[in-house]
N, C-alpha and C positions, 0 to 999 in steps of 0.2 A: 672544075671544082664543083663540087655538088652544093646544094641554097644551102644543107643543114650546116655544111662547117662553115661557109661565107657567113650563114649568121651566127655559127657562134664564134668564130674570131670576130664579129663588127661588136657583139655584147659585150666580147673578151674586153679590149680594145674603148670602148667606148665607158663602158662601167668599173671598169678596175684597174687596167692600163694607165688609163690618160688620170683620171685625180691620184694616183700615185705619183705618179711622175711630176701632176704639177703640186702636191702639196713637200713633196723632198721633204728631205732632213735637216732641220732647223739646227741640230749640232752639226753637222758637216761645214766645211771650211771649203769644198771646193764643190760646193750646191750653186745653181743662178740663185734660188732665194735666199742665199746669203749677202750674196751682193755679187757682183759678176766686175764690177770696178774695184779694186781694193783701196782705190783713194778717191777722196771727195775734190780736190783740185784748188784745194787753197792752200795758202801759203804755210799753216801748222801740218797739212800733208798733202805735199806736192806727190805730184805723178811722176814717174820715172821709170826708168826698164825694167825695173824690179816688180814693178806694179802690171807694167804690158804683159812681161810672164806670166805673173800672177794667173791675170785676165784668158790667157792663152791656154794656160793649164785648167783653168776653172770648164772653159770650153769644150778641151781639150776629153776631161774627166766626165762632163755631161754626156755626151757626145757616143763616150765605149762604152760607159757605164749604165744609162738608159737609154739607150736607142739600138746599137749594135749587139750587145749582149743579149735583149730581149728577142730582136728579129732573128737572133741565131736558131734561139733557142725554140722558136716558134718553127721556124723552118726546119730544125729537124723533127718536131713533131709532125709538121705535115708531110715531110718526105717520108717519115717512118709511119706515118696512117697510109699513104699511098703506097707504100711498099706492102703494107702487111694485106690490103683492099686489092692489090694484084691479081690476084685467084689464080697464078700461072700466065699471066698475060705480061709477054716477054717487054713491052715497051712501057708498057706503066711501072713495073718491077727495074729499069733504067731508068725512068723519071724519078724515081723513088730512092735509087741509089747516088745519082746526078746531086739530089735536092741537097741531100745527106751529105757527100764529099762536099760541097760547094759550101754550105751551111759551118761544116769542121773549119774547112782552111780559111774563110774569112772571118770563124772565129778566133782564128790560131792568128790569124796577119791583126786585128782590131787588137788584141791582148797582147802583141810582140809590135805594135807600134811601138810605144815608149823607148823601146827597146831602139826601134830604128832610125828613128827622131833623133834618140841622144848620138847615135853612132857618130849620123852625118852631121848634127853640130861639133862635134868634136874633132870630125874629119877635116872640118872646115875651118877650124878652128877659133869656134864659139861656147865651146865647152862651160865656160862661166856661166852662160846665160839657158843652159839644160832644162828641159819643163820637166 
């Protein structure tokens, strides 16, 4: 990887990335800075399964939402700068196409979790307790 893009993915990353990420969205319901416990643990609201899901889903939703959705999306820029930077140079032009598949399908598998979380609760027969 060449200094220029190493620095400017660390700018990226460092000045725009990361205080987005940690100022979130103060209307969202499934943000850490909303509360990441949905009960305070006294007696007017007691903790319970409902609340560990909660907690699990809040996690859950941090997790694809900012972290996995951004590195997808980052990595197919850089597989698509090193594909197009190729010049006919048949092994960086496979790094490039590599970066790119691999970037797709763990975008495709983060975005069709939920999908497969519910399945195997269901399968297992936990289906009540679905994130």
């Amino acid at each position: 990887m060449s200094k220029k893009l190493f620095l400017f993915i660390l700018v990226f990353i460092c000045f725009i990335a990361v205080p987005t990420f940690a100022l979130g969205d103060k209307n969202s319901t499934n943000n850490i800075s909303s509360g990441l416990v949905p009960c305070d643990g006294t007696l007017s609201s007691p903790c319970g399964w409902k609340q560990v899901v909660g907690m699990l889903n809040g996690i859950y939703s941090f997790i694809v939402d900012k972290i996995a959705v951004p590195l997808a999306i980052l990595a197919l820029v850089v597989g698509g700068i090193i594909l197009m930077a190729s010049a006919g140079d048949p092994k960086a032009a496979g790094l490039g196409k590599t970066i790119i598949w691999s970037a797709i399908i763990g975008l495709l598998l983060a975005l069709c979790s939920k999908l497969i979380i519910n399945f195997i609760l269901n399968a297992i027969g936990a289906g009540a307790y679905s994130v």
